[in-house]
C-alpha positions, 0 to 999 in steps of 0.5 A: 210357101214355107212357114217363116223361122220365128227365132230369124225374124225376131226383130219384125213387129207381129203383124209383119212375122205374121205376112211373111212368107217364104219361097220355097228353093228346094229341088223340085221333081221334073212333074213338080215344075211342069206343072207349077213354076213351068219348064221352057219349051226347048226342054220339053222339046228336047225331053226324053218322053221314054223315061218314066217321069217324062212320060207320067207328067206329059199330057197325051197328044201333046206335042212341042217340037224345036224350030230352027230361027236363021238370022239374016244379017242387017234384015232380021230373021227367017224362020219356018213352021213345019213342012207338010211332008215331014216332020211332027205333022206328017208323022201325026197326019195333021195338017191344017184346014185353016191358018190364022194369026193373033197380036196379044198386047203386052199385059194380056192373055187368052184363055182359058178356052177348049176345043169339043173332041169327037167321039163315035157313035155308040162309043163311051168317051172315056174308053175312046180316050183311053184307046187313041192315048193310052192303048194305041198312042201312036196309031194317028190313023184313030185321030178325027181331025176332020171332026175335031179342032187340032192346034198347031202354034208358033210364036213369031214375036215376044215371049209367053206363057203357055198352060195346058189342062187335061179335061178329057174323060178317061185321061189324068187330069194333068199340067202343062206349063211351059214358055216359048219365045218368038222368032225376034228372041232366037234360043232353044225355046223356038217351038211349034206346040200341038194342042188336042181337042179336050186339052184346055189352053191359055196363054199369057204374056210375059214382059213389055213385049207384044206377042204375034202368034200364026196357029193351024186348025184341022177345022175351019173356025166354028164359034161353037168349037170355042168353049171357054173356061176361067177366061175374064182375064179376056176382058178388060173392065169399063170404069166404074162410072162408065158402068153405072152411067151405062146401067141407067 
């Protein structure tokens, strides 16, 4: 936010000059708005991660990639995931252990959580790191799914917010803010999104609408893979009274 004109304002009390605040319209670098105001999915599915600026703000890892929704007229919609033979997931060698789904009331949000990455025995975290995202990216073969939790998400119903933070030793400390639709609003923002391990996640609704998620793990569910940061917006409160009655 920008400090307001005094001369512009002159006309509102003290008090009310000294609230005011602007928002600041100037341009913003592609970095700027991926991790601040967010960029819609379908951009980053369809961003060219070779040119500098895409590739310095990404977090390694990361993949988000377009779904295609066919309409089926007076029926509704029909809309695959991912295939296990081609695509983003046969390219990574992921493929899902365990399939789940998640109903987020409109009003709510999950997170933020983080799932443990696997490091080898005898090996420093931050060299590992380095080694499967920065010096050998694309060799998935170094990937531990077997021994880490990899997410794979796709939205069905609603809209929602989606923020992603890099706690990985080695690794900037990068954001990811981006929103997808669900399958029921079709438009370029249809994506699949892939979380690694040590990338921490939330998501958020937006709008009135209840969001329906299915989401694939390279793990079964372990409660103890389930590490949670910042993430009291989970709970909802009792009533003050409730509580006090509660604590007698």
């Amino acid at each position: 936010m920008s400090t307001p004109d005094k001369k512009l304002w002159q006309g509102l009390t003290a008090e009310t000059r000294a609230a005011l605040a602007m928002r600041d319209y100037s341009a913003q670098s592609f970095a700027q708005q991926l991790a601040g105001t967010g960029v819609e999915a379908g951009k980053l599915a369809s961003a060219d991660r070779s040119k500098a600026e895409v590739r310095d703000a990404w977090i390694p890892g990361v993949e988000i990639f377009p779904r295609t929704i066919h309409p089926q007229r007076h029926r509704g919609v029909f809309g695959e995931f991912v295939r296990r033979d081609e695509g983003v997931l046969a390219r990574l060698g992921f493929w899902p252990a365990q399939w789940a789904n998640a109903r987020m009331f409109a009003q709510t949000a999950k997170g933020f959580h983080v799932h443990p990455p696997s490091i080898p025995d005898g090996t420093a975290a931050a060299d590992w790191m380095r080694r499967c995202f920065v010096d050998e990216p694309e060799n998935y073969s170094l990937r531990r799914y077997a021994d880490e939790q990899w997410d794979v998400m796709f939205f069905v119903q609603g809209v929602a917010e989606m923020i992603l933070r890099d706690g990985r030793e080695g690794l900037p400390a990068r954001t990811m803010r981006l929103f997808v639709d669900g399958d029921n609003h079709r438009s370029a923002n249809n994506a699949g999104i892939v979380v690694p391990p040590g990338v921490a996640h939330a998501i958020r609704v937006e709008g009135s609408e209840d969001v329906i998620m299915v989401y694939g793990t390279s793990t079964s569910f372990k409660p103890e893979f389930e590490g949670r940061i910042a993430s009291e917006a989970e709970t909802a409160a009792l009533p003050e009274s409730w509580q006090r009655f509660l604590d007698l």
